[in-house]
C-alpha positions as CSV (number, residue, x, y, z in Angstrom):
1,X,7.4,-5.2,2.9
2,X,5.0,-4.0,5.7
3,X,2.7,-1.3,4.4
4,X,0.7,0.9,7.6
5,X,-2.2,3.0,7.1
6,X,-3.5,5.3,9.6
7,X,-6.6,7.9,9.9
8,X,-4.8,10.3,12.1
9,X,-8.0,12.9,11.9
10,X,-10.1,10.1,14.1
11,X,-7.4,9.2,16.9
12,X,-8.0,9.7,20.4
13,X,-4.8,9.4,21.4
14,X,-5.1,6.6,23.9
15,X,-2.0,5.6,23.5
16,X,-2.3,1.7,22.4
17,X,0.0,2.0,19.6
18,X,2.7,4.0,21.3
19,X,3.2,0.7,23.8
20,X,2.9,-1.8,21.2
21,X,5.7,-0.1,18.7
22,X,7.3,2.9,20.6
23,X,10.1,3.1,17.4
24,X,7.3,3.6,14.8
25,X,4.1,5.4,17.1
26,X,5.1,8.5,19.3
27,X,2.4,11.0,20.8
28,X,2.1,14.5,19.3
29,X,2.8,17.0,21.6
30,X,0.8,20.0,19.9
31,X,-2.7,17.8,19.6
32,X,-2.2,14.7,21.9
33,X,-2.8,12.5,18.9
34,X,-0.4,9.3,17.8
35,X,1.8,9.9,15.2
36,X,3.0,7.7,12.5
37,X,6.7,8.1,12.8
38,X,7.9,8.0,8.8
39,X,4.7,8.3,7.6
40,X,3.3,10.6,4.3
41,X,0.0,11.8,4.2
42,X,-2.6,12.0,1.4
43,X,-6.0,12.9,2.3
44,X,-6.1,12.7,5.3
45,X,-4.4,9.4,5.8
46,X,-1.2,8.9,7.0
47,X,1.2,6.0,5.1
48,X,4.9,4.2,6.2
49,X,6.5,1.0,4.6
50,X,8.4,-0.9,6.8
51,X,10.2,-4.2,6.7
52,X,8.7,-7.3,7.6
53,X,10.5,-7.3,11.6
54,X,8.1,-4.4,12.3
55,X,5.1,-6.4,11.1
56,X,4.3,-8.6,14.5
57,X,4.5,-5.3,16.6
58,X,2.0,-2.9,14.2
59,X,-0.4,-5.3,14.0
60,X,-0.6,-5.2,17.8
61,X,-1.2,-1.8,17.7
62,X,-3.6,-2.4,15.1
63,X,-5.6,-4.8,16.9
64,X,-5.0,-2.6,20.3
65,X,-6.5,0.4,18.4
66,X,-9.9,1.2,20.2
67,X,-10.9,3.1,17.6
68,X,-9.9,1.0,14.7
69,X,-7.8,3.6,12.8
70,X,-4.8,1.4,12.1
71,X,-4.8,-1.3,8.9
72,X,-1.6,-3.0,8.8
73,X,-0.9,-4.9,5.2
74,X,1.6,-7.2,4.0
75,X,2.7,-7.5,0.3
């Protein structure tokens, strides 16, 4: 099981994500922010599980972040 975290509030939309995982990023129209497609958030930060084929792909995005906003974990 993939777990991904993300601090939506501090995107700058660049992006990065969207071409690493298209099926699990997507760009909000209303703000210009990424979205975490499935996600639930609490606090301020946005969480989706995922199965271990998305795990290679998020943690591109992860690494691609410029911002650092994105924690992919495994377990």
């Amino acid at each position: 099981m993939v777990r991904i975290v993300q601090q939506r509030a501090k995107c700058i939309g660049c992006h990065a994500c969207v071409d690493a995982a298209p099926y699990r990023w997507r760009i909000s129209r209303k703000d210009g922010k990424c979205t975490l497609i499935g996600g639930t958030e609490k606090k301020g930060w946005f969480t989706a599980r995922t199965d271990d084929d998305e795990l290679e792909a998020n943690l591109l995005a992860a690494a691609n972040c410029p911002v650092k906003i994105i924690r992919v974990e495994v377990g």
